[in-house]
C-alpha positions in Angstrom: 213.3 250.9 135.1 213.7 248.5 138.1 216.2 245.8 137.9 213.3 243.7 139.0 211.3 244.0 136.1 213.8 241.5 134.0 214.8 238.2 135.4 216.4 234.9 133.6 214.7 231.7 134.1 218.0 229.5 133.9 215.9 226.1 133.8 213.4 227.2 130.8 216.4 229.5 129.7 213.9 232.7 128.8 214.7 235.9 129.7 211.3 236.9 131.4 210.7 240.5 131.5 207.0 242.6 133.4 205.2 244.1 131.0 204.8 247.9 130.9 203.8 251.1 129.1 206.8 253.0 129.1 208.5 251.6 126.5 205.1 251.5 123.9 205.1 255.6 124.6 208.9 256.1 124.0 208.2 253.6 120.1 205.4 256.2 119.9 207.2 259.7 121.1 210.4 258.3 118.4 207.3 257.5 115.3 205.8 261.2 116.7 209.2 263.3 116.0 210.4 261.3 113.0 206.8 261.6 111.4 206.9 265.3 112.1 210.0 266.0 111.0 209.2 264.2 107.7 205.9 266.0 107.0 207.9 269.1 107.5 210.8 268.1 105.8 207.6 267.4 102.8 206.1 270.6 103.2 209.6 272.0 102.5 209.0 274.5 105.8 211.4 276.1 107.2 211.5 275.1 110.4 213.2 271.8 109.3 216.4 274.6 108.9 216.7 275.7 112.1 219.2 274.6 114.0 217.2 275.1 117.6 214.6 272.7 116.1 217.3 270.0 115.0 219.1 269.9 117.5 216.1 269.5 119.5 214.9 267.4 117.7 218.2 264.9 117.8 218.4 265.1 121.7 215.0 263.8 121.9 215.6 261.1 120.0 218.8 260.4 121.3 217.4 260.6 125.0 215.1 258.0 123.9 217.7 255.6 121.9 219.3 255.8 125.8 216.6 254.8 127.2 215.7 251.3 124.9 220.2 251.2 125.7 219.4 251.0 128.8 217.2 248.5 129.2 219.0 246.3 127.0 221.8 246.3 129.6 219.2 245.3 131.9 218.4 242.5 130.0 222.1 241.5 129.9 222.7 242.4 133.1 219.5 240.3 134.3 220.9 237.3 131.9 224.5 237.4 132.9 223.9 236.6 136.5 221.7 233.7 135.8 219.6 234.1 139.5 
């Protein structure tokens, strides 16, 4: 993320962010582990037991809940200094 890609518009007072990919893939990588976890977790297989697997499992979703933190301290960032 580039602290260029959010800027405030202090006249219209809209928060104006450049569209991108990035975060469409990281909704879609969190709805791919969840969803597999869940048809697992369904098909009552074991692997949803194993601790490599969870724990896995939690620091990918965790690296991607840091990421959307991220850039919504860009955002604040980007609105707190008003440029």
């Amino acid at each position: 993320m580039h602290p260029e890609s959010a800027r405030y518009d202090a006249e219209s007072g809209k928060l104006i962010v450049a569209g991108r990919c990035v975060p469409m893939l990281v909704l879609l990588g969190i709805f791919s582990v969840r969803y597999a976890m869940g048809v697992a977790r369904g098909m009552e297989l074991d692997i949803v037991r194993d601790r490599n697997v969870q724990l896995a499992a939690s620091l990918v979703l965790g690296a991607f809940s840091g990421f959307f933190l991220a850039r919504g301290l860009l955002f604040w960032r980007a609105h707190s200094v008003r440029a």
